[in-house]
MARMAR-764138 format. One record per residue (C-alpha): residue in one letter; x, y, z. Coordinates in nm, 3 decimals, m for minus. Layout:
BEGIN
<r><residuo>a</residuo><xx>X</xx><yy>Y</yy><zz>Z</zz></r>
...
% end
This chain:
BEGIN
<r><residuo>x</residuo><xx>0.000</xx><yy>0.000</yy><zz>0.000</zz></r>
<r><residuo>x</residuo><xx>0.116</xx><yy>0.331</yy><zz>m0.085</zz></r>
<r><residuo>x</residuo><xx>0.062</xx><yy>0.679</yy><zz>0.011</zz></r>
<r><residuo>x</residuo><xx>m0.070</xx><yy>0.746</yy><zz>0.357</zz></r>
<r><residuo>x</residuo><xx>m0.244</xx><yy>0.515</yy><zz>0.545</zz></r>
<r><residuo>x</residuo><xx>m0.612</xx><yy>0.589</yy><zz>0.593</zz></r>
<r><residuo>x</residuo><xx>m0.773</xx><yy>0.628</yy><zz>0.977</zz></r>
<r><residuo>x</residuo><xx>m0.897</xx><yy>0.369</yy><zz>1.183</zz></r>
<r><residuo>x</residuo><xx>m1.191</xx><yy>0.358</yy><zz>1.449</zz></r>
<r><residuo>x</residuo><xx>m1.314</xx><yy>0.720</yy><zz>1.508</zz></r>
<r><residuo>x</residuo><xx>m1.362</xx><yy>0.682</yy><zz>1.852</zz></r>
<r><residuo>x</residuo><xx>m1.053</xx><yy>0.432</yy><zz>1.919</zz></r>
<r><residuo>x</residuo><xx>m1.237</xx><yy>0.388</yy><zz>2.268</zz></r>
<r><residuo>x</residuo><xx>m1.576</xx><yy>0.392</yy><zz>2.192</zz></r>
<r><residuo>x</residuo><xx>m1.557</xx><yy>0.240</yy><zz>1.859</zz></r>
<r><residuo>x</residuo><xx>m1.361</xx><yy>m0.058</yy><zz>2.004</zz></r>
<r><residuo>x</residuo><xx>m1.625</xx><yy>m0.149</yy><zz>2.296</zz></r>
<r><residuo>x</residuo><xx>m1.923</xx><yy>m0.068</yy><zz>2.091</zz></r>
<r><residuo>x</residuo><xx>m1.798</xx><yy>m0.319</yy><zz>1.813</zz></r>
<r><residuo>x</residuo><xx>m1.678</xx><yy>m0.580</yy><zz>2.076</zz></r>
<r><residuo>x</residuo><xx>m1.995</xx><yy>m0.576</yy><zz>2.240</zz></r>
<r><residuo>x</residuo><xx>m2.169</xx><yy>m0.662</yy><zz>1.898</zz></r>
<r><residuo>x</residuo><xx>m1.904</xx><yy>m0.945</yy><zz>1.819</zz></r>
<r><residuo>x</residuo><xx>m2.016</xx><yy>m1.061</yy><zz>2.178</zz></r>
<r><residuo>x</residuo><xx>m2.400</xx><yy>m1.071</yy><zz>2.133</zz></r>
<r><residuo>x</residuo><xx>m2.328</xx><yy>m1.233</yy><zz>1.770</zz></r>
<r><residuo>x</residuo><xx>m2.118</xx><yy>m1.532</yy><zz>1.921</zz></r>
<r><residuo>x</residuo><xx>m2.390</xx><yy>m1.577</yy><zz>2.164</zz></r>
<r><residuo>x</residuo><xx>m2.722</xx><yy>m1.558</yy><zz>1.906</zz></r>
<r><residuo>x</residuo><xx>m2.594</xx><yy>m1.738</yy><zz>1.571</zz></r>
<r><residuo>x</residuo><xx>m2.716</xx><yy>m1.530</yy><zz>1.288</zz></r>
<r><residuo>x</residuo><xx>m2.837</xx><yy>m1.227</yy><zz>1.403</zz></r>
<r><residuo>x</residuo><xx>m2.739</xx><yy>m0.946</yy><zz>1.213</zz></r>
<r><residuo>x</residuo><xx>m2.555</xx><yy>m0.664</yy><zz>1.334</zz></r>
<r><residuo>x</residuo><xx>m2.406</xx><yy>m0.376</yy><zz>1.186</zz></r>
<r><residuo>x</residuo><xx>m2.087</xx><yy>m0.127</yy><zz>1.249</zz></r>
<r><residuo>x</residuo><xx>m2.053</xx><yy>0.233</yy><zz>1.199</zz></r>
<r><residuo>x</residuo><xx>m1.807</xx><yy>0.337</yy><zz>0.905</zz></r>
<r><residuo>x</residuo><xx>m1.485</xx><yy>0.221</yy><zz>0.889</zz></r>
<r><residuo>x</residuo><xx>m1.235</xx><yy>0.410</yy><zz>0.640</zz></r>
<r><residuo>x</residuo><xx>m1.053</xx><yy>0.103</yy><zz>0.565</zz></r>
<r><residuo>x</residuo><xx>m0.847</xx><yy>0.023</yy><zz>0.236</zz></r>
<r><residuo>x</residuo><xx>m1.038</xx><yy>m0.178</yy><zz>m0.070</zz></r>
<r><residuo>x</residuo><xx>m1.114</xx><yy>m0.418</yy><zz>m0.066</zz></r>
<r><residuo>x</residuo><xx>m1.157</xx><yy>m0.460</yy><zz>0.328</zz></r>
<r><residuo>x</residuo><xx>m1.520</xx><yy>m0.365</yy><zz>0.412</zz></r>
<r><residuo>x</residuo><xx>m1.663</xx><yy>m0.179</yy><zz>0.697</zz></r>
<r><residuo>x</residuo><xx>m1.746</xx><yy>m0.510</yy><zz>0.916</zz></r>
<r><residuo>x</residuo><xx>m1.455</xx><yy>m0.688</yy><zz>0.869</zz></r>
<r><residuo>x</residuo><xx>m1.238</xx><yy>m0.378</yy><zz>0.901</zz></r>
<r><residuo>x</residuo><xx>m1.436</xx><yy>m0.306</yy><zz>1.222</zz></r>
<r><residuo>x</residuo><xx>m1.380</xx><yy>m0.698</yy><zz>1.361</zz></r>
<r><residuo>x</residuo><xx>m1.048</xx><yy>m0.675</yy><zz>1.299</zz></r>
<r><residuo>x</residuo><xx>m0.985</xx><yy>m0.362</yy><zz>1.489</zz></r>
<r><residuo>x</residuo><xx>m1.183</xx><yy>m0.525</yy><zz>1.743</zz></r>
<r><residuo>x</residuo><xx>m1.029</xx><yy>m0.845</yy><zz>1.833</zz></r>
<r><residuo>x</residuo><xx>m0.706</xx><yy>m0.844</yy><zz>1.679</zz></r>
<r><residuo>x</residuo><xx>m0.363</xx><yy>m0.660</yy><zz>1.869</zz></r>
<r><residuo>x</residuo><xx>m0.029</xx><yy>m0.703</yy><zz>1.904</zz></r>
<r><residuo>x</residuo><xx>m0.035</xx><yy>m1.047</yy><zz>2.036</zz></r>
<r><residuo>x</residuo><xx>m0.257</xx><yy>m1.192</yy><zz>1.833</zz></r>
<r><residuo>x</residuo><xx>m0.075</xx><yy>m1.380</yy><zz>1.527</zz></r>
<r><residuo>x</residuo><xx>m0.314</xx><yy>m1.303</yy><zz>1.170</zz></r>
<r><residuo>x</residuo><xx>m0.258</xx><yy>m1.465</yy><zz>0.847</zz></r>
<r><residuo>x</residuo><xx>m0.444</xx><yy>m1.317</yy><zz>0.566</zz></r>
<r><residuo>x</residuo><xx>m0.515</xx><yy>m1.431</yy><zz>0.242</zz></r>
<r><residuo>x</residuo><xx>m0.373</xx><yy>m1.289</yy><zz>m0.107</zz></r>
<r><residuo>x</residuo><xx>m0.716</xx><yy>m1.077</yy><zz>m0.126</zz></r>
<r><residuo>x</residuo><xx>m0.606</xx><yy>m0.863</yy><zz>0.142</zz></r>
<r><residuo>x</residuo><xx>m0.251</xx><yy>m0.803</yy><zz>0.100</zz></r>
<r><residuo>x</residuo><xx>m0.395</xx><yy>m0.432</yy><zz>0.005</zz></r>
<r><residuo>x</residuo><xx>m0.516</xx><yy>m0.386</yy><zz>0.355</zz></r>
<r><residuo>x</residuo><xx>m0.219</xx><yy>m0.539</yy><zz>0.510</zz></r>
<r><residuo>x</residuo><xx>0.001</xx><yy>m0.200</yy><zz>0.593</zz></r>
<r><residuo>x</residuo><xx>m0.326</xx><yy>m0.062</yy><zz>0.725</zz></r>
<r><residuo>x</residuo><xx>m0.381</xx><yy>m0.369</yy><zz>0.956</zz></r>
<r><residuo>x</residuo><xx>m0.046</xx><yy>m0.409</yy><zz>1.084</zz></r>
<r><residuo>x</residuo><xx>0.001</xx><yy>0.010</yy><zz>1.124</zz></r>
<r><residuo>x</residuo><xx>m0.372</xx><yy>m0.002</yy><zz>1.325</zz></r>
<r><residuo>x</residuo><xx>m0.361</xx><yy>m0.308</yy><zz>1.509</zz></r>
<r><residuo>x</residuo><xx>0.032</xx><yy>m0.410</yy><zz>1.548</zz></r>
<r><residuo>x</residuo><xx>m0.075</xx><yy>m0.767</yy><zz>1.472</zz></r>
<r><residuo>x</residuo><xx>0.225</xx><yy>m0.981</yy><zz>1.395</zz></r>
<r><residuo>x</residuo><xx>0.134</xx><yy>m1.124</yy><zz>0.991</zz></r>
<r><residuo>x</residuo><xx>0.244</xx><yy>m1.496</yy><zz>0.987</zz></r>
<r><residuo>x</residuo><xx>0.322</xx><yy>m1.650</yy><zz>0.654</zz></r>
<r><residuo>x</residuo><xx>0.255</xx><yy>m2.020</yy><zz>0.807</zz></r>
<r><residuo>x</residuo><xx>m0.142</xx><yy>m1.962</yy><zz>0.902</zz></r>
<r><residuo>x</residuo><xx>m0.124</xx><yy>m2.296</yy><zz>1.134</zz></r>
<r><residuo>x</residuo><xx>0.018</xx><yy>m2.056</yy><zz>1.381</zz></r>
<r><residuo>x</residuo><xx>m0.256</xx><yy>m1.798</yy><zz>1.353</zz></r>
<r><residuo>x</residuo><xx>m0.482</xx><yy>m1.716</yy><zz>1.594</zz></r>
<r><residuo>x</residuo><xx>m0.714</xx><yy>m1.549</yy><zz>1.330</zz></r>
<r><residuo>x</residuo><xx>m0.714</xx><yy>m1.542</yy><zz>0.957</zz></r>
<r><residuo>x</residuo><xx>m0.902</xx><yy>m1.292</yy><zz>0.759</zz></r>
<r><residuo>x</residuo><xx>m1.013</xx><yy>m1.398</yy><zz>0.404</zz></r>
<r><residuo>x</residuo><xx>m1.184</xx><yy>m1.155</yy><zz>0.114</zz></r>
<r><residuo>x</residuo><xx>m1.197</xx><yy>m1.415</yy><zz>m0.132</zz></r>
<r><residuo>x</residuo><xx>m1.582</xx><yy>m1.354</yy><zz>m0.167</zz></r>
<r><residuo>x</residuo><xx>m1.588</xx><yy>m1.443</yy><zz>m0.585</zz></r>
<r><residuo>x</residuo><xx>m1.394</xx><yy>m1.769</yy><zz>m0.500</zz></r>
<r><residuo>x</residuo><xx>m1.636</xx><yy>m1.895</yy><zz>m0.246</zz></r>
<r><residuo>x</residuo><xx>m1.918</xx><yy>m1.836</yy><zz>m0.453</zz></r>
<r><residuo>x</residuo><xx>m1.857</xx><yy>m2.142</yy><zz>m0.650</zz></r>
<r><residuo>x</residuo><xx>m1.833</xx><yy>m2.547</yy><zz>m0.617</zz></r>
<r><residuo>x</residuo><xx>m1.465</xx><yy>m2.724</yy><zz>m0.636</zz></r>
<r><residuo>x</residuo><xx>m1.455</xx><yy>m2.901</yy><zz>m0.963</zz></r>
<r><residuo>x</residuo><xx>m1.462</xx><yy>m3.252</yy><zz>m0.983</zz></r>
<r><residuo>x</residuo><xx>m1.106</xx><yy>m3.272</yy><zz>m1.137</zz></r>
<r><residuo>x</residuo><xx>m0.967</xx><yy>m3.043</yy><zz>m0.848</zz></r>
<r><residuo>x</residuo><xx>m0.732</xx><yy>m3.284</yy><zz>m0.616</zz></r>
<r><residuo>x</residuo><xx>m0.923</xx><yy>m3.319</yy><zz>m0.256</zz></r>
<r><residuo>x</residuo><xx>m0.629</xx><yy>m3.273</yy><zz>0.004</zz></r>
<r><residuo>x</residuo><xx>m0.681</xx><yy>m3.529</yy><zz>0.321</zz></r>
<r><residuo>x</residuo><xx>m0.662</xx><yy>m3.422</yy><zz>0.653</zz></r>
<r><residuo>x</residuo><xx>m0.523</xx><yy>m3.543</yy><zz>1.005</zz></r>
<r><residuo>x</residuo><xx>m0.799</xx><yy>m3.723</yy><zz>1.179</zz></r>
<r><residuo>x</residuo><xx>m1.018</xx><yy>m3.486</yy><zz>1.309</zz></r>
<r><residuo>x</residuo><xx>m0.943</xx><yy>m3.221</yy><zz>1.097</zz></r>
<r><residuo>x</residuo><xx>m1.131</xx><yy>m2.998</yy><zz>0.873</zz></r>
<r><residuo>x</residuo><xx>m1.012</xx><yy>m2.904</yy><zz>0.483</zz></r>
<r><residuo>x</residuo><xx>m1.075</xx><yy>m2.617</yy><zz>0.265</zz></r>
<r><residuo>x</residuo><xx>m0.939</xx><yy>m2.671</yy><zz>m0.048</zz></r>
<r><residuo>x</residuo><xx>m0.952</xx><yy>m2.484</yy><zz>m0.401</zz></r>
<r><residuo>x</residuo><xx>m0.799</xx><yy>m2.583</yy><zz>m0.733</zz></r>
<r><residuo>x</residuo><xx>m0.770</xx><yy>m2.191</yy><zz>m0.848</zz></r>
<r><residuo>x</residuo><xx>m0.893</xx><yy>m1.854</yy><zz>m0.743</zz></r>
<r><residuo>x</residuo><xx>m1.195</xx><yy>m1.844</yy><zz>m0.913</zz></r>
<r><residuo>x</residuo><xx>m1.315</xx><yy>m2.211</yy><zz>m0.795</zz></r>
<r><residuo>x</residuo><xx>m1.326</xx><yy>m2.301</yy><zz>m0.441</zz></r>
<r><residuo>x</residuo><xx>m1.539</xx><yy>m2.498</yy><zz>m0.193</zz></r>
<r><residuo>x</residuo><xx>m1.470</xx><yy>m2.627</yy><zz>0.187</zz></r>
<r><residuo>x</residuo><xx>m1.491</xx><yy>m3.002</yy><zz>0.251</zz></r>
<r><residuo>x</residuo><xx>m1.455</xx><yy>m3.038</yy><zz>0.643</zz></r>
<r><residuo>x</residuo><xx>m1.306</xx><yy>m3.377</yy><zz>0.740</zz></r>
<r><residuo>x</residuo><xx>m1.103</xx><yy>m3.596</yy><zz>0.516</zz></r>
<r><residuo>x</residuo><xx>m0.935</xx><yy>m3.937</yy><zz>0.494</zz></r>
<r><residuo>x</residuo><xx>m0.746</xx><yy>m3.976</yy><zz>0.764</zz></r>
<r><residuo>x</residuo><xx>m0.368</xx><yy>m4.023</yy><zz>0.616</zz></r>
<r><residuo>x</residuo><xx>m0.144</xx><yy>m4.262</yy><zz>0.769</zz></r>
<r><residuo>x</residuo><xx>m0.008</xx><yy>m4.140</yy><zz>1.165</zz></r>
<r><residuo>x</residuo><xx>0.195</xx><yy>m3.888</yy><zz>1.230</zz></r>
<r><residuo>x</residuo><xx>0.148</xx><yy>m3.744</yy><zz>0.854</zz></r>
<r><residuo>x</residuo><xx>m0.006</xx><yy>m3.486</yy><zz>0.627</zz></r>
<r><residuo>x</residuo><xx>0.016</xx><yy>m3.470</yy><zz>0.347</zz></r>
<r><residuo>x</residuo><xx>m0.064</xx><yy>m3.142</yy><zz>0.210</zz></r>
<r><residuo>x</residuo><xx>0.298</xx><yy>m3.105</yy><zz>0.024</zz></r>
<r><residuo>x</residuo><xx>0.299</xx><yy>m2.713</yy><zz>0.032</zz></r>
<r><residuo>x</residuo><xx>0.218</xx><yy>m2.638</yy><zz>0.348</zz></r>
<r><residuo>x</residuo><xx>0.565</xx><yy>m2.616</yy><zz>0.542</zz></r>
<r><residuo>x</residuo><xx>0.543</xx><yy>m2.664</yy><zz>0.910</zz></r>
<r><residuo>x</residuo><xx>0.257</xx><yy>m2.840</yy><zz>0.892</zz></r>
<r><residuo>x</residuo><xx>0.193</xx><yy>m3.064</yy><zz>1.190</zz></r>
<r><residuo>x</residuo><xx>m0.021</xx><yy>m3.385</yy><zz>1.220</zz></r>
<r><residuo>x</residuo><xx>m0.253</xx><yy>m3.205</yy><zz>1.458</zz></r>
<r><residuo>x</residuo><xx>m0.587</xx><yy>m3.114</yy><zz>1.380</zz></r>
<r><residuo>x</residuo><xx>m0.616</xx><yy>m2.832</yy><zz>1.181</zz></r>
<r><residuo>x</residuo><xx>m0.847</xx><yy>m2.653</yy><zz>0.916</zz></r>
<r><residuo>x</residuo><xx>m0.754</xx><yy>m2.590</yy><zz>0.602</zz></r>
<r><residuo>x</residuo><xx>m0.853</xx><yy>m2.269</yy><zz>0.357</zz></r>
<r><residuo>x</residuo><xx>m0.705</xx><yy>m2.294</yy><zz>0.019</zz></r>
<r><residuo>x</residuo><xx>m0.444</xx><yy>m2.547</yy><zz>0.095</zz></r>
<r><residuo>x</residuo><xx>m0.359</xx><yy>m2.354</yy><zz>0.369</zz></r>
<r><residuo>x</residuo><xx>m0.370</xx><yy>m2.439</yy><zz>0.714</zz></r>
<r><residuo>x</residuo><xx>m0.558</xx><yy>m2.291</yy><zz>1.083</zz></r>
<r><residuo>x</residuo><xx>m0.552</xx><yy>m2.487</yy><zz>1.396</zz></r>
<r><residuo>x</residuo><xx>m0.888</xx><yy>m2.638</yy><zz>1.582</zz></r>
<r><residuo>x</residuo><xx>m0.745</xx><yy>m2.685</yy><zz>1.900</zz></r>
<r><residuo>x</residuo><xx>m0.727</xx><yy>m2.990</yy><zz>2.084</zz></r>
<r><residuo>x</residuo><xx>m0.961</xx><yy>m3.202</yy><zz>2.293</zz></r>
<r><residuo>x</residuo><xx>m0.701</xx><yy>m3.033</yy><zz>2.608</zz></r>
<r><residuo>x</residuo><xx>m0.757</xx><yy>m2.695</yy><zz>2.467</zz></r>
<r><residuo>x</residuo><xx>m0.987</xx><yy>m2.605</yy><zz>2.229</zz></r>
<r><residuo>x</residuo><xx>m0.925</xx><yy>m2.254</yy><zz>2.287</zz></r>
<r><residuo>x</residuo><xx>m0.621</xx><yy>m2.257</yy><zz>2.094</zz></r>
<r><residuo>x</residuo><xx>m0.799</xx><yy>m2.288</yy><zz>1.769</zz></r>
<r><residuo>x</residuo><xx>m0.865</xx><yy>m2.013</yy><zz>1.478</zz></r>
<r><residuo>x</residuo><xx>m1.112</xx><yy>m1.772</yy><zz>1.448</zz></r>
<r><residuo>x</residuo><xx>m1.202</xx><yy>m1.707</yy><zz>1.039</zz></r>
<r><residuo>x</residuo><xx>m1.335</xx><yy>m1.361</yy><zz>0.973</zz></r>
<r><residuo>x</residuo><xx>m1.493</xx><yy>m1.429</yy><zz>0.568</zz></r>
<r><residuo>x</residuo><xx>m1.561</xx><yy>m1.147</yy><zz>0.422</zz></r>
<r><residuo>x</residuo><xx>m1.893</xx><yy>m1.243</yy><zz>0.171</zz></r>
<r><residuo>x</residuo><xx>m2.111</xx><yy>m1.064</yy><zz>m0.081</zz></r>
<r><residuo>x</residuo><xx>m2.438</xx><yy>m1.004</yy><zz>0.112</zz></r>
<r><residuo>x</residuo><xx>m2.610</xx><yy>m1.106</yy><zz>0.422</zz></r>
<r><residuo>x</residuo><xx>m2.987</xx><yy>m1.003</yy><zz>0.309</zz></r>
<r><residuo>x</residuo><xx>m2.982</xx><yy>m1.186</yy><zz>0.013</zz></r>
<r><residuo>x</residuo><xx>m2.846</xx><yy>m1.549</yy><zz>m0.117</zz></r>
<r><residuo>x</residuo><xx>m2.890</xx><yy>m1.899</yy><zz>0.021</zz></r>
<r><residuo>x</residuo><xx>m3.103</xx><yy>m1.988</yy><zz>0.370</zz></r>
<r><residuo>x</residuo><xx>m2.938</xx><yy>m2.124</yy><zz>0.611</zz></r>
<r><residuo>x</residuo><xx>m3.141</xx><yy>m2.296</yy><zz>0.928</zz></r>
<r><residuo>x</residuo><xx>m2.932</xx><yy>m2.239</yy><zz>1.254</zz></r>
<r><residuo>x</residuo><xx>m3.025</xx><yy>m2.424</yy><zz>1.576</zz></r>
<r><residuo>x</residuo><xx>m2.814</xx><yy>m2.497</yy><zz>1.899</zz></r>
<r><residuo>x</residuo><xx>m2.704</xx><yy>m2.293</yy><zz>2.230</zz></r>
<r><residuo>x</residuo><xx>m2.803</xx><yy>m1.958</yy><zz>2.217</zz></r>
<r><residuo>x</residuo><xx>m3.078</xx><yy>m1.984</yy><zz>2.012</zz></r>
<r><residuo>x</residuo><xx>m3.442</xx><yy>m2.092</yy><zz>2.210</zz></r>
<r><residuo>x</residuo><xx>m3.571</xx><yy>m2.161</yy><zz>1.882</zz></r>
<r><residuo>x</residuo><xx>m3.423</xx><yy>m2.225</yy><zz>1.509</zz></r>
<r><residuo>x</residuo><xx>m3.338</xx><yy>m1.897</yy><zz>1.320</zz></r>
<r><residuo>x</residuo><xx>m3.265</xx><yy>m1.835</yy><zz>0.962</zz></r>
<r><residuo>x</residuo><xx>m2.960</xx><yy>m1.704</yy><zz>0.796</zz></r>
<r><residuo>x</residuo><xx>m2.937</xx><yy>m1.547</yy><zz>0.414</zz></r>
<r><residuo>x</residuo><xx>m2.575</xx><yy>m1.536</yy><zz>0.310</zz></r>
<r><residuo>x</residuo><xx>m2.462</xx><yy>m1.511</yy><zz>m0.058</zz></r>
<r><residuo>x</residuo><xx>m2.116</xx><yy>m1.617</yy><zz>m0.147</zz></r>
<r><residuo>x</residuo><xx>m2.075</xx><yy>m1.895</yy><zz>0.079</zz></r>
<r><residuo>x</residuo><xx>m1.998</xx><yy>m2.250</yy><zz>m0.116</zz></r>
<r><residuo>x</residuo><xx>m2.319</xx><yy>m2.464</yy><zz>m0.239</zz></r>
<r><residuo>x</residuo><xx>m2.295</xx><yy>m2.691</yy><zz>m0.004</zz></r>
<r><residuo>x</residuo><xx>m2.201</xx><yy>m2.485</yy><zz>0.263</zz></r>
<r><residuo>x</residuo><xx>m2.491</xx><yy>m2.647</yy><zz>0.522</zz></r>
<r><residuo>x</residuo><xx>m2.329</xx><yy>m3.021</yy><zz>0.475</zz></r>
<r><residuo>x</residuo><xx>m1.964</xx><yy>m2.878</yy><zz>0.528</zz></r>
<r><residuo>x</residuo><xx>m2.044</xx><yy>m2.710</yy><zz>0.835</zz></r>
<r><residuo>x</residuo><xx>m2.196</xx><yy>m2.968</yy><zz>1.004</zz></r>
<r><residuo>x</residuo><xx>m1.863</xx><yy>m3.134</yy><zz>0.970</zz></r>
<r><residuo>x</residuo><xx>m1.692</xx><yy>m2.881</yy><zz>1.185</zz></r>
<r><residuo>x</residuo><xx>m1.957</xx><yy>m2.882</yy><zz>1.409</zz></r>
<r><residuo>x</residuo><xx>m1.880</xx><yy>m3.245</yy><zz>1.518</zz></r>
<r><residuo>x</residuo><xx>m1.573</xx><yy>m3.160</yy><zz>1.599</zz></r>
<r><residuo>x</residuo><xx>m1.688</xx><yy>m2.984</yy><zz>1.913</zz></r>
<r><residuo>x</residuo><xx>m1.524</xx><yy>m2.861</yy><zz>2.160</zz></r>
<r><residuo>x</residuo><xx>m1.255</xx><yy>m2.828</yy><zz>1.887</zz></r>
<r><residuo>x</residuo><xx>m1.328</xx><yy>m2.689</yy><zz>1.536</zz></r>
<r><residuo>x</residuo><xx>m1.315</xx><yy>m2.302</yy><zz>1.379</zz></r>
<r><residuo>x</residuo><xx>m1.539</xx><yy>m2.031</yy><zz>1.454</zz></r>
<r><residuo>x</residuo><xx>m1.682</xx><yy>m1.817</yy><zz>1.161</zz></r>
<r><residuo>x</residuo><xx>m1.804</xx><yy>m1.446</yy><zz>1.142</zz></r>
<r><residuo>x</residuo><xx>m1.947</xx><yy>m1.359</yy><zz>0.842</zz></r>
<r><residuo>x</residuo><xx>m1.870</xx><yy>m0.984</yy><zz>0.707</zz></r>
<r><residuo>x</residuo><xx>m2.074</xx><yy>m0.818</yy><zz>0.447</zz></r>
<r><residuo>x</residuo><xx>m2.036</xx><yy>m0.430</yy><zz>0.377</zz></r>
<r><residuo>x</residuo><xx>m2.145</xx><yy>m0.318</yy><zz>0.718</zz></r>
<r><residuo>x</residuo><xx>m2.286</xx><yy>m0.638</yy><zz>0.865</zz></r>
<r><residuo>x</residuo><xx>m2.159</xx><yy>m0.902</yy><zz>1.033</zz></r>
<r><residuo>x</residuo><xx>m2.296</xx><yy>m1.258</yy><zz>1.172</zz></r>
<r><residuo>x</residuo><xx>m2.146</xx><yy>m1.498</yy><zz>1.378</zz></r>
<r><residuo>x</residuo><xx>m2.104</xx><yy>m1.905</yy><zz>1.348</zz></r>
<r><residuo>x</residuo><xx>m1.973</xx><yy>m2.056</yy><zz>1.677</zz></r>
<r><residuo>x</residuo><xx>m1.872</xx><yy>m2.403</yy><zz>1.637</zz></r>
<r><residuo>x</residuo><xx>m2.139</xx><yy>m2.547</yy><zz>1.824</zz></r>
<r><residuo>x</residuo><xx>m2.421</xx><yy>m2.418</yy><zz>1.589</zz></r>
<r><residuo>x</residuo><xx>m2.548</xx><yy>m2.634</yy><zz>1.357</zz></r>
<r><residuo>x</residuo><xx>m2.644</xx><yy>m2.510</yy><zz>1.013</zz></r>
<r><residuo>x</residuo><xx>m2.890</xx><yy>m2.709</yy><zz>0.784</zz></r>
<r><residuo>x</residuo><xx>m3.046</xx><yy>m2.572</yy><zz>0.414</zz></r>
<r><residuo>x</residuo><xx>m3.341</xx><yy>m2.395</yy><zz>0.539</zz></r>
% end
């Protein structure tokens, strides 16, 4: 990024708790919709996920971020002084803009990676064809093979584009990534059914830009509770939120 960098929050203060407070009542009611104030954040970063990652992200919290938001990357590390890890098994959070790519299934000719027992896979064959398939063959112990990840371990972990974010563990799930997916809308698209804690009754979530079979995936990370990734969903200003122990279905 060139030039100077644009401003952050506002209200560093304000901003900060009014946003975390939202990111809060998200986690605990699966898709309601929320929305942030402005954010003057570089393209393509929108206002929600430039708002989240303000928000939760500091100086000791390891990000990776995918190729669609190395624009934003000076601005994140100048407003947050988040260290940017090139090996995303050591993030903490990963931030992903790759809204086009999501939109559409893996083709049958793409290679499916496998995954450590207990693991969950994103994979895509190119940047304008992707899909998530959570789970895997398990490969043989102590291996994974997933050839260009480096520093890849055999413990579970969730992988985005032949990439790779930790779950956690069964000891500590707490140690596991948080994905912040930037999509295309959050009024319009596919309905999603979402039922489990924090939710007395089923609610319904539209999302566009998520994969086709998005509902089926999910549910695969959702088994792997305790461990597994949570989602928030960014759109423009809005934002949802997908804790690992919802469970999504095609409404």
């Amino acid at each position: 990024m060139s030039g100077p960098l644009s401003p952050g929050f506002a209200d560093a203060v304000g901003d900060v708790q009014s946003c975390f407070r939202l990111v809060l009542d998200a986690m605990a009611h699966p898709g309601r919709v929320h929305a942030v104030r402005p954010v003057p954040a570089p393209a393509p970063l929108g206002d929600a996920a430039a708002a989240v990652v303000l928000t939760l992200i500091d100086h000791e919290t390891p990000l990776w971020l995918d190729p669609d938001a190395a624009a934003a990357q000076a601005w994140i590390a100048f407003h947050t002084g988040a260290p940017v890890v090139e090996k995303p098994v050591r993030a903490m959070f990963a931030v992903a803009l790759s809204t086009s790519a999501l939109s559409f299934p893996l083709p049958a000719s793409a290679v499916t990676t496998a995954a450590a027992p207990g693991s969950a896979v994103m994979t895509a064959a190119a940047p304008a064809s992707a899909a998530m398939t959570i789970g895997g063959t398990p490969p043989a112990a102590g291996h994974v093979p997933l050839s260009d990840c480096s520093g890849t371990s055999a413990e579970s972990a969730f992988h985005y584009c032949q990439v790779v974010l930790p779950i956690g563990t069964d000891e500590a799930p707490e140690t596991s990534a948080t994905l912040i997916l930037q999509i295309a809308s959050l009024t319009t698209g596919r309905r999603y059914r979402l039922d489990g804690p924090g939710l007395r009754e089923p609610v319904i979530l539209t999302a566009d830009g998520l994969p086709a079979d998005f509902a089926a995936l999910w549910q695969r990370n959702h088994t792997l509770f305790p461990c597994g990734i949570d989602l928030i969903l960014c759109a423009g200003n809005q934002l949802v939120a997908l804790p690992r122990s919802v469970s999504v279905q095609e409404a």
